[in-house]
FINUZA-513506 format. One record per residue (C-alpha): x, y, z; residue number from 1. Coordinates in steps of 0.1 Angstrom, whole numbers, plus 5000, padded with zeros to 4 digits. Layout:
@px X py Y pz Z nr NUM $
...
! end
This chain:
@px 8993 py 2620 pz 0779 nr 1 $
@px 8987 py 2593 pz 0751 nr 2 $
@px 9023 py 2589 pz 0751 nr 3 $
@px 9032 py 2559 pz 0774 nr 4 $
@px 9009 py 2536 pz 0757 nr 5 $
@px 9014 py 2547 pz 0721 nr 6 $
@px 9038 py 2516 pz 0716 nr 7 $
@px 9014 py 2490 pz 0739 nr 8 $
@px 8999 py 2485 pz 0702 nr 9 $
@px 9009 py 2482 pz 0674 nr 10 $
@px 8992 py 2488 pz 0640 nr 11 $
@px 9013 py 2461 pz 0625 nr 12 $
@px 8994 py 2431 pz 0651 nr 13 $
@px 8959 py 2438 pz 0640 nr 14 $
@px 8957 py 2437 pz 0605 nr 15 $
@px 8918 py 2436 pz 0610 nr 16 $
@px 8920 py 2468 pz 0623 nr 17 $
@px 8915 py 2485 pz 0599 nr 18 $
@px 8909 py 2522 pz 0614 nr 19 $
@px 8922 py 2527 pz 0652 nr 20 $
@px 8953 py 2529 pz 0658 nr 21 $
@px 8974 py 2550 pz 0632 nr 22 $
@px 8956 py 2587 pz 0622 nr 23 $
@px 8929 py 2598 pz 0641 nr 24 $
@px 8893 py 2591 pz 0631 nr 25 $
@px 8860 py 2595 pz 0642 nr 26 $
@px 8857 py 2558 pz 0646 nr 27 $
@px 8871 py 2520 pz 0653 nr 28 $
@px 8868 py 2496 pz 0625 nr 29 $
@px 8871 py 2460 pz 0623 nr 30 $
@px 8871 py 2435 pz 0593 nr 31 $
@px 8849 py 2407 pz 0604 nr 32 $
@px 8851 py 2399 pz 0568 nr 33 $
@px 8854 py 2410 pz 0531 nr 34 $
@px 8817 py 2427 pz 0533 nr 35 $
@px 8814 py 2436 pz 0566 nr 36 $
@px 8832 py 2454 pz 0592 nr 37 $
@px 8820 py 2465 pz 0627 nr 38 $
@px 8823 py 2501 pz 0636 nr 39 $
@px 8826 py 2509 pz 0672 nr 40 $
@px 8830 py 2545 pz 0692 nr 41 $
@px 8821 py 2559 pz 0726 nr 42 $
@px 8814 py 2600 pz 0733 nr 43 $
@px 8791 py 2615 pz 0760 nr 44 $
@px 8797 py 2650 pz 0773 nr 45 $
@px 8785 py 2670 pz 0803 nr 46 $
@px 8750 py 2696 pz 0793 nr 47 $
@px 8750 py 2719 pz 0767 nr 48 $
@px 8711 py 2727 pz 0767 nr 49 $
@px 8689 py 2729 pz 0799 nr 50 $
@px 8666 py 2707 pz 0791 nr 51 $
@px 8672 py 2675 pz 0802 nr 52 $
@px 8652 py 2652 pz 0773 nr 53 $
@px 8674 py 2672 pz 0746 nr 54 $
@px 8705 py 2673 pz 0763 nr 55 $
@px 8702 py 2632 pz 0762 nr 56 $
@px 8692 py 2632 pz 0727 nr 57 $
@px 8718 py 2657 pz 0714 nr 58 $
@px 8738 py 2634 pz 0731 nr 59 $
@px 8728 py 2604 pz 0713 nr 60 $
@px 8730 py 2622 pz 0682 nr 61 $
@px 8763 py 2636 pz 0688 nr 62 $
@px 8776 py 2596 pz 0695 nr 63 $
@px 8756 py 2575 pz 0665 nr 64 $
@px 8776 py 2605 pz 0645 nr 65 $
@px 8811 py 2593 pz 0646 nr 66 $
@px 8794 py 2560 pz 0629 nr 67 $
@px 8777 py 2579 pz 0602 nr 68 $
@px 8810 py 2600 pz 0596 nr 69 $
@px 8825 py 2564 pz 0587 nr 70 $
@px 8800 py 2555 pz 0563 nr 71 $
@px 8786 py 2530 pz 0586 nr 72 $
@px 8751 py 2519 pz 0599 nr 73 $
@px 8743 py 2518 pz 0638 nr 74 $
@px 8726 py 2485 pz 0654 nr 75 $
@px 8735 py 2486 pz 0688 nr 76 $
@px 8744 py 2513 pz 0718 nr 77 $
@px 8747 py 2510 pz 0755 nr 78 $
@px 8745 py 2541 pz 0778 nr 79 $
@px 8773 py 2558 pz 0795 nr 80 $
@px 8761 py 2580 pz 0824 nr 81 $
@px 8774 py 2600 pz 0856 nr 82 $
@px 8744 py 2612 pz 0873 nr 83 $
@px 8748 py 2632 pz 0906 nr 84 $
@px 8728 py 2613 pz 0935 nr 85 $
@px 8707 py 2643 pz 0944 nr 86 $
@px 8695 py 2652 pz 0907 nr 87 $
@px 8660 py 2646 pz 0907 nr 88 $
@px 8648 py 2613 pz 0894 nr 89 $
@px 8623 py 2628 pz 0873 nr 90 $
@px 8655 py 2648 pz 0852 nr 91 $
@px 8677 py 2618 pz 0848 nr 92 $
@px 8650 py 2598 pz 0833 nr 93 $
@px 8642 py 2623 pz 0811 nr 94 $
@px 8680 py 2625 pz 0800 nr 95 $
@px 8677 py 2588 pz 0792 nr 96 $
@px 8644 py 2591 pz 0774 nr 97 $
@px 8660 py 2612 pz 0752 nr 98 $
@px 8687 py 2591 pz 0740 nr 99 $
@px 8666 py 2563 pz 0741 nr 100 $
@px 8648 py 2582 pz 0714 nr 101 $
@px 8669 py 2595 pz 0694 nr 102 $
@px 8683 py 2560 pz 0692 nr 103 $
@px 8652 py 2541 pz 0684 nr 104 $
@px 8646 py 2572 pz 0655 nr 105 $
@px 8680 py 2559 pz 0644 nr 106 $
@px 8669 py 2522 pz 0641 nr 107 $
@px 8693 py 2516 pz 0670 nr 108 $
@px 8687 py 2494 pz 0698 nr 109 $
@px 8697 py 2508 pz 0731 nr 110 $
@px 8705 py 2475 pz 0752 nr 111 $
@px 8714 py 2487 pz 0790 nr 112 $
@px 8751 py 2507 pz 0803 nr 113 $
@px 8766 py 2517 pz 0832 nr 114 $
@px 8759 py 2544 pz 0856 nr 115 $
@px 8783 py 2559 pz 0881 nr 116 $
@px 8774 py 2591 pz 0906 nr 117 $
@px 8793 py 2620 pz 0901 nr 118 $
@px 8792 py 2658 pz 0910 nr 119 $
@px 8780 py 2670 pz 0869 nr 120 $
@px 8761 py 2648 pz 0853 nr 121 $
@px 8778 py 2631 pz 0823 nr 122 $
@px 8755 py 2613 pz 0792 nr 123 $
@px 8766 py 2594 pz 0760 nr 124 $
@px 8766 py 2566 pz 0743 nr 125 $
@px 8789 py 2532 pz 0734 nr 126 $
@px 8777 py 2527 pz 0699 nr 127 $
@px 8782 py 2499 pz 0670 nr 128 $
@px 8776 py 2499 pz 0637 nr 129 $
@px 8784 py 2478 pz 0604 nr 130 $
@px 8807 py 2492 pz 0573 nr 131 $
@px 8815 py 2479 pz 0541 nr 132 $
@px 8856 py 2476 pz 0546 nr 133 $
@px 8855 py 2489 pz 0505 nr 134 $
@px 8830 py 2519 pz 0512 nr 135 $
@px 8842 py 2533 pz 0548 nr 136 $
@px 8845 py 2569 pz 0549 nr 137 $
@px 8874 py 2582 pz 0564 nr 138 $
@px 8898 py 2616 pz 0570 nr 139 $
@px 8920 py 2604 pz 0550 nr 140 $
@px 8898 py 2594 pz 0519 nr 141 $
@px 8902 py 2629 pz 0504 nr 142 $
@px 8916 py 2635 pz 0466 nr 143 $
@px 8927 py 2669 pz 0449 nr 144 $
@px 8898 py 2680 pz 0428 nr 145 $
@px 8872 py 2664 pz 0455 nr 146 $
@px 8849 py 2695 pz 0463 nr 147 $
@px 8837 py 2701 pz 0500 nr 148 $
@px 8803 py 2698 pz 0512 nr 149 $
@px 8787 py 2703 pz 0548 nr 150 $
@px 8753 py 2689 pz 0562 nr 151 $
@px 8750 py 2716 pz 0591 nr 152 $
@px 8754 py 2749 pz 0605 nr 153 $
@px 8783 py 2760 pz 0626 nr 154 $
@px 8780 py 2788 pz 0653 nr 155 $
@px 8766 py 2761 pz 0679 nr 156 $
@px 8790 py 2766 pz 0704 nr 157 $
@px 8788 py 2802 pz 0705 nr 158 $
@px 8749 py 2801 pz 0706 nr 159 $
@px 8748 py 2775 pz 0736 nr 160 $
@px 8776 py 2795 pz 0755 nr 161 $
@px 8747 py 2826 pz 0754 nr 162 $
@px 8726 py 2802 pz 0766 nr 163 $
@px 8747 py 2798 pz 0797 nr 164 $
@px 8756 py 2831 pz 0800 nr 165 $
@px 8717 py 2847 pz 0797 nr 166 $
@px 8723 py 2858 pz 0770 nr 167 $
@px 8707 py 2840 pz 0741 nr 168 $
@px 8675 py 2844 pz 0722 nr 169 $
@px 8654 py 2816 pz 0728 nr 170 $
@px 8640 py 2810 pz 0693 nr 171 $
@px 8675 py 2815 pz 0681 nr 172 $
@px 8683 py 2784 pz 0708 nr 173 $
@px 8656 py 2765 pz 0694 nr 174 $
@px 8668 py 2762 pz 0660 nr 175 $
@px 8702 py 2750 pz 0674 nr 176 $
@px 8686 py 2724 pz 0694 nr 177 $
@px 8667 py 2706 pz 0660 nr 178 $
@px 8700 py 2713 pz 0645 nr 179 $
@px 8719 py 2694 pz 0669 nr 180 $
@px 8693 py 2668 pz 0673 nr 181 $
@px 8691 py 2657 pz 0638 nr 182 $
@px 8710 py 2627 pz 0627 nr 183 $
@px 8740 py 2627 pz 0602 nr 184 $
@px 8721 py 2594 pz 0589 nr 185 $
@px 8704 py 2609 pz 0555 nr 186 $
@px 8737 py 2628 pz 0551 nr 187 $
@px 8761 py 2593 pz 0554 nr 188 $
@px 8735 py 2574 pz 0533 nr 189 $
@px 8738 py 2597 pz 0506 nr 190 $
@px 8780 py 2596 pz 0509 nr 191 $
@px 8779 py 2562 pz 0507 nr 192 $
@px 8755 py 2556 pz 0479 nr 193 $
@px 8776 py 2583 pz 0458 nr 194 $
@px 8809 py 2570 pz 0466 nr 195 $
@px 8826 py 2594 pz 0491 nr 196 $
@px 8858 py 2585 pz 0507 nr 197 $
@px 8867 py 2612 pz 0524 nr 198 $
@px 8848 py 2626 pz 0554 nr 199 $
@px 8844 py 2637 pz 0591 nr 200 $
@px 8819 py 2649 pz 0614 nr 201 $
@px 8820 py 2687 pz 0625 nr 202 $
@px 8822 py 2686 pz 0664 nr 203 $
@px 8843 py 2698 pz 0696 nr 204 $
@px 8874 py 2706 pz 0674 nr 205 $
@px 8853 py 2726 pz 0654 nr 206 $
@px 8853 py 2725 pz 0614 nr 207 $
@px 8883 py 2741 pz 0607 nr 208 $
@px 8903 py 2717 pz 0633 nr 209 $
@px 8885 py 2693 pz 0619 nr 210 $
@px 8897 py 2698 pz 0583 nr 211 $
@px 8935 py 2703 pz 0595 nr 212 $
@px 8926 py 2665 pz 0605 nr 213 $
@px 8910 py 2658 pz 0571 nr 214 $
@px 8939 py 2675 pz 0551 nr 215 $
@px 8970 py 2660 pz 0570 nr 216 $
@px 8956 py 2626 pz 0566 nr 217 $
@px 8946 py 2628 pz 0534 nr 218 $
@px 8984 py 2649 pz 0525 nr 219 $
@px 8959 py 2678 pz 0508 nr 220 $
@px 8956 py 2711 pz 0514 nr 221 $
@px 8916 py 2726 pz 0518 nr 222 $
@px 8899 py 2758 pz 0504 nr 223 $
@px 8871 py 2771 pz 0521 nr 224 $
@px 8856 py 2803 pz 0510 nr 225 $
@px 8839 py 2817 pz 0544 nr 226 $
@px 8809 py 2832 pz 0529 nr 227 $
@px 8795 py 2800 pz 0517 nr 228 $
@px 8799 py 2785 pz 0549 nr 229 $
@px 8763 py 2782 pz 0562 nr 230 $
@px 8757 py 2799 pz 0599 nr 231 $
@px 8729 py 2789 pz 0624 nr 232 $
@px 8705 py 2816 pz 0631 nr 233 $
@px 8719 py 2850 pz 0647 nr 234 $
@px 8751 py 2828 pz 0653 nr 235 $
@px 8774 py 2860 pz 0635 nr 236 $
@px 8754 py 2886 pz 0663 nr 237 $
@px 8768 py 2864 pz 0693 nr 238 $
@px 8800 py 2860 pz 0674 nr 239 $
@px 8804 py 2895 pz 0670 nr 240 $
@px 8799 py 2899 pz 0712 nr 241 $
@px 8826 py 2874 pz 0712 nr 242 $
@px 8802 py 2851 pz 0731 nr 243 $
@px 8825 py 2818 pz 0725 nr 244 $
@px 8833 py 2784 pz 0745 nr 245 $
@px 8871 py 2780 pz 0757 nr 246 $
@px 8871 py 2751 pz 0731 nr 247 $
@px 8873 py 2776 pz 0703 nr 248 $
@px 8901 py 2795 pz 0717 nr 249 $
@px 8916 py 2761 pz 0725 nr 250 $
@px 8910 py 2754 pz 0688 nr 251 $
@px 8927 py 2787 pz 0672 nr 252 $
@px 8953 py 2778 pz 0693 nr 253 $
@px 8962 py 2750 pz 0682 nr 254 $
@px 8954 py 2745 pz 0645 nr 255 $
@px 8962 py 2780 pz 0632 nr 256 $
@px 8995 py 2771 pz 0624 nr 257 $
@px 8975 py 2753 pz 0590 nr 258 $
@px 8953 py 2778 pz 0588 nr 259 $
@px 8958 py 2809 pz 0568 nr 260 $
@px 8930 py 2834 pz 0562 nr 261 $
@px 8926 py 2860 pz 0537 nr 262 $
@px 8931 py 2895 pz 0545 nr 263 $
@px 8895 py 2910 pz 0556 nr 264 $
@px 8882 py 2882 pz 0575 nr 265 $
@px 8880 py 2896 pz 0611 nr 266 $
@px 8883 py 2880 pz 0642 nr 267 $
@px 8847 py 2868 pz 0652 nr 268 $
@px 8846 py 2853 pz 0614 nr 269 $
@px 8882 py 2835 pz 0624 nr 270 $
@px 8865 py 2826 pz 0656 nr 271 $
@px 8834 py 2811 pz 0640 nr 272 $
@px 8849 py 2790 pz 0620 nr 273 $
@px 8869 py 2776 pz 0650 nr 274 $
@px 8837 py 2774 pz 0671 nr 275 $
@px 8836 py 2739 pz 0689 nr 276 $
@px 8806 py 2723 pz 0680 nr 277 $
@px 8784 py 2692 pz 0695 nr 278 $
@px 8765 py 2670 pz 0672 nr 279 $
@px 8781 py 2691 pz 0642 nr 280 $
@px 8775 py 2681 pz 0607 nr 281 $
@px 8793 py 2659 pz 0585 nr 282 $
@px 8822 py 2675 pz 0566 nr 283 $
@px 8825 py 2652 pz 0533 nr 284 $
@px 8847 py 2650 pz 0503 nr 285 $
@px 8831 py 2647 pz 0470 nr 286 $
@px 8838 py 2640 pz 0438 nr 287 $
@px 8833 py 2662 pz 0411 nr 288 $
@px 8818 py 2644 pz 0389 nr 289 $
@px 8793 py 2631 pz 0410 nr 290 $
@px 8781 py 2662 pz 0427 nr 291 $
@px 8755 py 2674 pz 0412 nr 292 $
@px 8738 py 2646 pz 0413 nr 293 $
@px 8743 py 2636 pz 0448 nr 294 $
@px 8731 py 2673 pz 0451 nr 295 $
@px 8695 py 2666 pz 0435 nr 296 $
@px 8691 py 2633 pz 0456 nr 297 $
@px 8698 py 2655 pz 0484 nr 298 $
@px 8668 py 2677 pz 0483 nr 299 $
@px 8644 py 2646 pz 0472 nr 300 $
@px 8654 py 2636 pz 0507 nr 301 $
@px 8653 py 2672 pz 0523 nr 302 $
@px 8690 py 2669 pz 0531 nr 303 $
@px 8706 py 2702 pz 0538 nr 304 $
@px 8740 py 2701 pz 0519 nr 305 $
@px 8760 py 2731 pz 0516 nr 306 $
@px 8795 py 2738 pz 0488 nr 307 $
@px 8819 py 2757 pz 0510 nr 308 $
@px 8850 py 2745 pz 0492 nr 309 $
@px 8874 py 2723 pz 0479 nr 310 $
@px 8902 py 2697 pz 0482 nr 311 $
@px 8937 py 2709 pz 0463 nr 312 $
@px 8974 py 2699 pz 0463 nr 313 $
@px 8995 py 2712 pz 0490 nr 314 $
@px 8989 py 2714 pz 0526 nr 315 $
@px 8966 py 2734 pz 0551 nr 316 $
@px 8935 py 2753 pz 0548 nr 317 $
@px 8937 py 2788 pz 0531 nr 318 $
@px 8901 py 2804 pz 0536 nr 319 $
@px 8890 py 2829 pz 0514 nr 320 $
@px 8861 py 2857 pz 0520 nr 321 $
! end
């Protein structure tokens, strides 16, 4: 699809650009100069929740993300809605109180948008931030010997597909929801502060997708032992009904060529792990040497951070039990 315009720019005319238009990222950069660089992105998404005030803040979150997973700090977002003409007024506004919100939480100022009507509504956010162009964080920032850390849960997708089906347990709904609401801001701090150059956030191409991203740009191969990989709450019951969104089939079947799993690990483990996410945590690179004490500063600041692997020559993810 991307093809036709793939040689409109090139990387070579915009050496300001310093994150765009080669590998994949979670972000735009631009050097404005030699301490500052703006980070720009845009993601909204149809509902994953019924209610409307967290559907628009897990939106928000989901969108001031992809500047956190750079290492940058969000000032500025517009809206981006599609809102069918019949919804009722009282439920859109409610969707745009919540990312009004959750932006103002973020220190962001939400400055207007556009609207269009449409048949499903549609809610996200245009959002900038600033970088230092010497401390971005980026898929491609990972090193052999880096160890892997994750700020969230997976098993959202599967959870919020019960939801749809009638399926799910409400409390175990409810702990998705603050999951999916909380910013990646205490988690990109902290990355930035202890010098990590190799990251991601954990979202629609789930973590393992995402981490075939992480290790082909960075040309290393990941580890990931599955049993340290933190689940939300009753995500492995719903896993084991096979309760998933067509993203994570969409997912296996793309990046399991760079995947290889470990005898034992059955399907619905396979599955979680390529469970598309929204408003995901951030998948992070760190150094050894500084782990442990990004670790302790960590839970001073009641920042979940979870060890689930590490970064090693070669190519691929191998996953262990």
């Amino acid at each position: 699809m991307l093809r036709p315009v793939q040689d409109i720019f090139k990387p070579g005319g915009y050496p300001d650009l310093l994150v765009g238009l080669g590998e994949p990222d979670d972000a735009a950069v631009w050097r404005l100069d030699d301490e500052r660089a703006l980070v720009a992105t845009t993601d909204f998404f149809t509902p994953v929740v019924d209610d409307p005030y967290d559907y628009g803040a897990i939106a928000a979150a989901n969108a001031l993300s992809d500047v956190y997973a750079m290492g940058g700090s969000p000032f500025l977002a517009l809206n981006v809605a599609a809102l069918p003409p019949d919804l009722p007024t009282e439920i859109s506004s409610e969707i745009l109180r919540g990312g009004a919100e959750k932006a103002r939480q973020a220190g962001v100022v939400l400055a207007g948008g556009h609207t269009i009507q449409d048949k499903e509504p549609k809610y996200g956010l245009i959002v900038l931030g600033f970088a230092h162009p010497q401390r971005l964080i980026s898929k491609s920032g990972a090193r052999p010997g880096d160890v892997l850390v994750l700020s969230k849960p997976i098993g959202f997708g599967t959870i919020t597909t019960a939801l749809k089906r009638d399926l799910v347990d409400m409390n175990d709904l409810a702990e998705v929801v603050e999951w999916m609401k909380r910013l990646n801001k205490t988690a990109s701090e902290l990355a930035v502060e202890f010098g990590v150059r190799g990251g991601t956030d954990v979202t629609g191409f789930s973590l393992l997708g995402h981490g075939v991203e992480m290790a082909q740009a960075s040309s290393v191969g990941l580890r990931i032992s599955f049993v340290k990989v933190p689940l939300a709450r009753n995500a492995r019951h719903y896993a084991d009904e096979f309760i998933f969104p067509g993203g994570s089939a969409d997912n296996r079947l793309y990046f399991s060529p760079w995947v290889n799993f470990e005898a034992g690990i059955d399907e619905a483990s396979q599955l979680l792990l390529f469970d598309a996410q929204t408003s995901g945590g951030l998948l992070l690179s760190v150094p050894l040497d500084r782990l442990d004490a990004m670790m302790d500063r960590a839970a001073q600041l009641d920042q979940p951070l979870w060890v689930i692997g590490e970064v090693v020559e070669g190519v691929g993810i191998q996953v262990s039990a």
